[in-house]
C-alpha positions in Angstrom: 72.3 13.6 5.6 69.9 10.8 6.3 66.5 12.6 5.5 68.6 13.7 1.9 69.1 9.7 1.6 65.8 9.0 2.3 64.4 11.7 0.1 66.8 9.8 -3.0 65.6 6.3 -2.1 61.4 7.9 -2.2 62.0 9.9 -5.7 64.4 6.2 -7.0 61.1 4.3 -5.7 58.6 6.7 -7.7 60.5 6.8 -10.8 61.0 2.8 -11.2 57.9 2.4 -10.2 56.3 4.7 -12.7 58.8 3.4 -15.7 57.5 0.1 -14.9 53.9 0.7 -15.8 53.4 -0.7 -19.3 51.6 1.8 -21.1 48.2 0.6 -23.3 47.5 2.5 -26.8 43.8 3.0 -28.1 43.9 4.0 -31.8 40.3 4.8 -32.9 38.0 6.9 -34.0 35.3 9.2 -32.5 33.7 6.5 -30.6 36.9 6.2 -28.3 37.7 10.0 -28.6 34.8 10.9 -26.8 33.1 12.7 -29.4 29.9 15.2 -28.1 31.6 14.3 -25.0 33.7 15.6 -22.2 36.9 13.2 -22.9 37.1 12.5 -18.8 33.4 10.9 -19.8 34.9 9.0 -22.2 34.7 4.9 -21.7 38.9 5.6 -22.9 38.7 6.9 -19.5 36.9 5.4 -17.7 39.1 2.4 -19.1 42.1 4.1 -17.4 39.8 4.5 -13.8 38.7 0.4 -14.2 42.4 -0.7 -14.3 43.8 1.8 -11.4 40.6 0.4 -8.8 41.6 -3.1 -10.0 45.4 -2.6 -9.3 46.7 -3.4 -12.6 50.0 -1.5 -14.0 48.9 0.3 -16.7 48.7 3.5 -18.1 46.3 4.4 -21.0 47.1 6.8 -24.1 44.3 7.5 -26.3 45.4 8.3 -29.7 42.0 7.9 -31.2 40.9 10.9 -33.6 36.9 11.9 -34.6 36.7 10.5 -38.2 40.0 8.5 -38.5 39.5 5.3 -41.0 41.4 2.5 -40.9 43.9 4.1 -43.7 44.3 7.0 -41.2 44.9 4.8 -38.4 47.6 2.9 -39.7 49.1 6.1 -41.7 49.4 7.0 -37.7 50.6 3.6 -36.4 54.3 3.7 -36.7 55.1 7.0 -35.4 52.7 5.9 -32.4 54.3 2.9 -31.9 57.7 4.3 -31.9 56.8 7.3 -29.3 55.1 5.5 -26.9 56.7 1.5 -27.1 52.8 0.4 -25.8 52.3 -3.2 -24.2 49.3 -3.2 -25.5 47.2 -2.0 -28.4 43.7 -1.6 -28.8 42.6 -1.2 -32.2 38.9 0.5 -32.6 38.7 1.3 -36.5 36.3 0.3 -39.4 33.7 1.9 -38.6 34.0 5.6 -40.7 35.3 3.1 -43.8 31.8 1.2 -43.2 30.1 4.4 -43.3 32.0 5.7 -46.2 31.2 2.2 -47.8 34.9 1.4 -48.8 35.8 -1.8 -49.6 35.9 -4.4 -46.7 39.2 -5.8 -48.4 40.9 -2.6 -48.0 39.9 -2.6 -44.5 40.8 -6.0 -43.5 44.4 -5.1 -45.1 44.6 -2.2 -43.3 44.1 -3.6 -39.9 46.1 -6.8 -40.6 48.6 -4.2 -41.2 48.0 -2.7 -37.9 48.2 -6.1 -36.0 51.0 -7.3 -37.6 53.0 -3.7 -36.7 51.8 -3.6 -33.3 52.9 -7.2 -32.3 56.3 -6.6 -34.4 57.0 -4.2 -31.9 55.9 -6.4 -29.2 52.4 -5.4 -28.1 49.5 -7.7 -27.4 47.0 -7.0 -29.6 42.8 -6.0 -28.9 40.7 -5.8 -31.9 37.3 -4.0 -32.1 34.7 -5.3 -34.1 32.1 -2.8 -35.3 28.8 -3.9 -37.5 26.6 -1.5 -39.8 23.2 -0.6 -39.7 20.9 -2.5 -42.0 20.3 -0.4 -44.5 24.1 -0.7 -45.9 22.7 -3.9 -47.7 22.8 -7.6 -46.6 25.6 -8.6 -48.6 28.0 -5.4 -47.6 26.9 -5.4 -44.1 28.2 -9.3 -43.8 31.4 -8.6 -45.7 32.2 -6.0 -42.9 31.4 -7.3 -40.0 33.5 -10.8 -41.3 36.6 -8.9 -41.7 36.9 -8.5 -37.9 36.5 -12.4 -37.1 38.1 -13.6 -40.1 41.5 -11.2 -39.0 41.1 -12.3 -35.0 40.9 -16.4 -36.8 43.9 -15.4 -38.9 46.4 -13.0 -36.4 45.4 -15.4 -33.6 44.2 -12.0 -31.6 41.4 -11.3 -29.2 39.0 -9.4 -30.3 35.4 -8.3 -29.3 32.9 -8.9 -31.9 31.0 -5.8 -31.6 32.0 -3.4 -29.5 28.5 -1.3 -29.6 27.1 -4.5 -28.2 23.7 -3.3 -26.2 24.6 0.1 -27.5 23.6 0.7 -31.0 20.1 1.0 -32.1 19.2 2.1 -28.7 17.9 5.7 -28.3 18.5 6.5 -24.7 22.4 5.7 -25.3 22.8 6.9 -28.5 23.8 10.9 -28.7 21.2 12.8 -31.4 23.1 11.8 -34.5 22.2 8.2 -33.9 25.9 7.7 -34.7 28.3 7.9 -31.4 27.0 6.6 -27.9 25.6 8.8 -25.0 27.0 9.3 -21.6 25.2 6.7 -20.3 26.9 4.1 -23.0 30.2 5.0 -21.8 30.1 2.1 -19.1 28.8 -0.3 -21.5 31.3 0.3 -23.7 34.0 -0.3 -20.9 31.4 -3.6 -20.2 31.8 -5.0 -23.7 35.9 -4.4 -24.0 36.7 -5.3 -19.9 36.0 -9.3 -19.7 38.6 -9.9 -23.4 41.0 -7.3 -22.0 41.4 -8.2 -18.8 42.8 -11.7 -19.4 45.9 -9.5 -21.3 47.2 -7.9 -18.7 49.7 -7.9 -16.2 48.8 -9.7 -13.1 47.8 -6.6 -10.2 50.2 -5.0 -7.6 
Protein backbone atom coordinates (compact mmCIF):
# COMPACT_ATOMS: atom_id res chain seq x y z
CA UNK A 1 0.00 0.00 0.00
CA UNK A 2 2.78 2.49 0.81
CA UNK A 3 4.95 2.00 -2.39
CA UNK A 4 1.19 2.61 -4.38
CA UNK A 5 1.18 5.96 -2.15
CA UNK A 6 4.37 6.76 -2.98
CA UNK A 7 4.03 5.96 -6.63
CA UNK A 8 0.68 8.71 -6.50
CA UNK A 9 2.61 11.39 -4.60
CA UNK A 10 5.90 10.95 -7.68
CA UNK A 11 3.26 10.95 -10.79
CA UNK A 12 1.15 14.24 -8.45
CA UNK A 13 4.86 15.80 -8.20
CA UNK A 14 5.56 15.33 -12.06
CA UNK A 15 2.33 16.49 -13.31
CA UNK A 16 2.24 19.98 -11.16
CA UNK A 17 5.46 20.35 -11.81
CA UNK A 18 5.13 20.09 -15.53
CA UNK A 19 1.67 22.23 -15.62
CA UNK A 20 3.61 24.76 -13.94
CA UNK A 21 6.08 25.49 -16.69
CA UNK A 22 4.93 28.51 -18.52
CA UNK A 23 5.19 27.74 -22.02
CA UNK A 24 7.05 30.52 -24.53
CA UNK A 25 5.55 30.99 -28.27
CA UNK A 26 7.95 31.96 -31.25
CA UNK A 27 5.80 33.00 -34.32
CA UNK A 28 8.09 33.62 -37.23
CA UNK A 29 9.26 32.90 -40.27
CA UNK A 30 11.95 30.64 -41.87
CA UNK A 31 14.65 32.23 -39.91
CA UNK A 32 13.18 30.67 -36.58
CA UNK A 33 11.91 27.55 -38.48
CA UNK A 34 15.14 26.41 -39.15
CA UNK A 35 14.99 26.60 -42.74
CA UNK A 36 18.00 24.49 -44.87
CA UNK A 37 18.32 23.23 -41.43
CA UNK A 38 17.77 20.33 -39.18
CA UNK A 39 15.05 22.02 -36.77
CA UNK A 40 17.10 20.45 -33.55
CA UNK A 41 19.99 22.97 -35.23
CA UNK A 42 17.69 25.57 -34.97
CA UNK A 43 18.69 28.77 -32.61
CA UNK A 44 14.36 27.99 -31.61
CA UNK A 45 16.20 25.17 -30.19
CA UNK A 46 18.81 25.77 -29.08
CA UNK A 47 16.67 28.60 -27.25
CA UNK A 48 14.81 25.74 -25.47
CA UNK A 49 18.52 23.96 -24.46
CA UNK A 50 19.78 27.75 -23.02
CA UNK A 51 16.79 28.00 -20.66
CA UNK A 52 16.77 24.11 -19.36
CA UNK A 53 21.03 24.60 -18.42
CA UNK A 54 20.04 27.94 -16.86
CA UNK A 55 17.07 26.39 -14.79
CA UNK A 56 14.44 28.61 -15.94
CA UNK A 57 10.65 27.10 -16.17
CA UNK A 58 9.88 27.27 -19.57
CA UNK A 59 8.95 25.35 -22.34
CA UNK A 60 9.26 26.54 -26.01
CA UNK A 61 6.65 26.02 -29.01
CA UNK A 62 7.86 27.12 -32.29
CA UNK A 63 4.98 28.06 -34.41
CA UNK A 64 7.18 29.80 -36.96
CA UNK A 65 6.48 28.76 -40.76
CA UNK A 66 9.13 29.28 -43.96
CA UNK A 67 7.62 32.30 -45.69
CA UNK A 68 4.95 33.48 -43.16
CA UNK A 69 4.51 37.65 -43.40
CA UNK A 70 3.40 39.49 -40.83
CA UNK A 71 -0.44 39.15 -42.29
CA UNK A 72 0.10 35.37 -42.07
CA UNK A 73 1.39 35.59 -38.68
CA UNK A 74 -1.33 37.39 -37.10
CA UNK A 75 -4.10 35.49 -39.47
CA UNK A 76 -2.40 32.55 -37.14
CA UNK A 77 -2.17 34.46 -33.78
CA UNK A 78 -5.49 33.85 -32.13
CA UNK A 79 -5.91 30.27 -32.69
CA UNK A 80 -2.21 30.09 -31.28
CA UNK A 81 -2.92 32.00 -28.50
CA UNK A 82 -5.92 30.15 -27.58
CA UNK A 83 -4.24 26.54 -27.89
CA UNK A 84 -1.30 27.09 -26.16
CA UNK A 85 -2.26 30.14 -23.32
CA UNK A 86 1.87 31.16 -23.73
CA UNK A 87 3.65 33.41 -21.00
CA UNK A 88 5.50 34.66 -23.45
CA UNK A 89 5.55 35.55 -27.08
CA UNK A 90 8.28 36.09 -29.35
CA UNK A 91 7.34 37.75 -32.37
CA UNK A 92 10.02 37.26 -35.46
CA UNK A 93 8.08 38.70 -38.62
CA UNK A 94 8.75 41.48 -41.19
CA UNK A 95 11.10 40.26 -42.83
CA UNK A 96 9.24 38.28 -46.09
CA UNK A 97 6.88 41.68 -46.22
CA UNK A 98 10.40 43.67 -46.52
CA UNK A 99 11.32 41.34 -49.21
CA UNK A 100 8.11 41.49 -50.90
CA UNK A 101 8.35 45.30 -50.50
CA UNK A 102 4.88 45.83 -48.82
CA UNK A 103 4.14 48.74 -47.20
CA UNK A 104 5.92 49.30 -43.84
CA UNK A 105 2.45 50.76 -42.51
CA UNK A 106 0.80 47.54 -43.12
CA UNK A 107 3.47 45.89 -41.25
CA UNK A 108 3.60 48.02 -38.33
CA UNK A 109 -0.31 47.47 -38.09
CA UNK A 110 0.03 44.08 -38.26
CA UNK A 111 2.43 43.51 -35.51
CA UNK A 112 0.77 46.13 -33.23
CA UNK A 113 -1.99 43.84 -33.82
CA UNK A 114 0.03 41.03 -32.67
CA UNK A 115 1.34 42.74 -29.46
CA UNK A 116 -1.69 44.04 -28.53
CA UNK A 117 -3.40 40.26 -28.85
CA UNK A 118 -0.66 38.58 -27.17
CA UNK A 119 -0.56 40.89 -24.02
CA UNK A 120 -4.55 40.82 -24.06
CA UNK A 121 -4.25 37.36 -23.32
CA UNK A 122 -1.60 37.97 -20.79
CA UNK A 123 1.82 37.24 -22.38
CA UNK A 124 4.91 39.31 -22.16
CA UNK A 125 5.81 40.42 -25.29
CA UNK A 126 9.59 40.02 -27.43
CA UNK A 127 9.77 41.84 -30.65
CA UNK A 128 12.31 41.07 -33.41
CA UNK A 129 13.64 43.64 -35.42
CA UNK A 130 14.78 42.71 -38.87
CA UNK A 131 16.62 45.49 -41.44
CA UNK A 132 16.95 45.02 -45.38
CA UNK A 133 19.72 44.91 -47.51
CA UNK A 134 20.77 48.15 -49.13
CA UNK A 135 19.67 47.80 -52.27
CA UNK A 136 15.78 48.06 -51.20
CA UNK A 137 16.45 51.92 -51.41
CA UNK A 138 17.41 54.40 -48.61
CA UNK A 139 14.13 55.77 -47.99
CA UNK A 140 12.22 52.14 -47.76
CA UNK A 141 14.99 50.53 -46.01
CA UNK A 142 14.52 53.35 -43.03
CA UNK A 143 10.79 53.14 -43.08
CA UNK A 144 11.22 49.41 -42.25
CA UNK A 145 13.53 49.04 -39.99
CA UNK A 146 11.54 52.28 -37.89
CA UNK A 147 8.58 50.33 -37.61
CA UNK A 148 10.24 47.97 -35.13
CA UNK A 149 11.47 50.86 -32.69
CA UNK A 150 8.75 53.09 -33.21
CA UNK A 151 6.16 49.86 -32.11
CA UNK A 152 8.64 48.75 -29.02
CA UNK A 153 8.49 53.11 -28.13
CA UNK A 154 4.68 52.78 -28.54
CA UNK A 155 3.59 49.07 -26.88
CA UNK A 156 6.19 49.79 -24.20
CA UNK A 157 7.74 46.12 -25.30
CA UNK A 158 11.30 44.84 -25.44
CA UNK A 159 12.47 44.35 -28.47
CA UNK A 160 15.94 43.52 -30.23
CA UNK A 161 16.78 45.90 -32.88
CA UNK A 162 18.13 43.51 -35.29
CA UNK A 163 17.98 40.21 -34.67
CA UNK A 164 20.59 39.19 -37.70
CA UNK A 165 22.97 41.44 -35.69
CA UNK A 166 26.71 40.04 -36.68
CA UNK A 167 24.82 37.66 -38.95
CA UNK A 168 23.74 39.17 -42.11
CA UNK A 169 26.07 40.21 -44.77
CA UNK A 170 28.52 37.70 -43.52
CA UNK A 171 29.35 34.70 -45.90
CA UNK A 172 30.58 32.03 -43.59
CA UNK A 173 27.06 32.32 -41.62
CA UNK A 174 24.89 32.92 -44.20
CA UNK A 175 23.40 29.54 -46.01
CA UNK A 176 23.95 29.86 -50.17
CA UNK A 177 20.91 31.91 -50.76
CA UNK A 178 22.43 34.82 -48.86
CA UNK A 179 18.95 34.87 -47.31
CA UNK A 180 18.61 32.61 -43.96
CA UNK A 181 21.71 32.05 -41.52
CA UNK A 182 24.11 28.97 -41.51
CA UNK A 183 24.67 26.48 -38.77
CA UNK A 184 27.13 28.34 -37.37
CA UNK A 185 24.63 31.56 -36.93
CA UNK A 186 22.35 29.60 -34.94
CA UNK A 187 24.30 30.52 -31.61
CA UNK A 188 24.44 34.02 -32.56
CA UNK A 189 21.08 34.26 -33.10
CA UNK A 190 20.41 32.77 -29.54
CA UNK A 191 23.38 35.63 -28.57
CA UNK A 192 21.43 38.53 -30.06
CA UNK A 193 17.68 37.41 -28.46
CA UNK A 194 19.27 35.91 -24.83
CA UNK A 195 20.50 39.23 -22.90
CA UNK A 196 16.49 41.14 -23.74
CA UNK A 197 14.83 37.82 -22.93
CA UNK A 198 16.29 36.75 -20.17
CA UNK A 199 15.25 39.77 -17.95
CA UNK A 200 11.34 38.31 -18.89
CA UNK A 201 11.40 35.36 -17.35
CA UNK A 202 10.62 33.62 -14.41
CA UNK A 203 13.27 33.61 -11.79
CA UNK A 204 15.12 29.74 -12.00
CA UNK A 205 14.30 26.63 -9.91
Amino acid sequence: MRTGFIGVVLILTMWLSSASAGTMLVVGDSISAAFGLDTRQGWVNLLQKRINEQGYDAEVVNASISGDTSSGGAARLPALLKEHQPQWVILELGGNDGLRGQAPSQLQQNLAGMIDQSQKAGAKVLLLGMRLPPNYGQRYTTAFAQVFSDLAQQKQVPFVPFFLEGVGGVPQLMQADGLHPALAAQSKLLENVWPVLQPLLNKPK
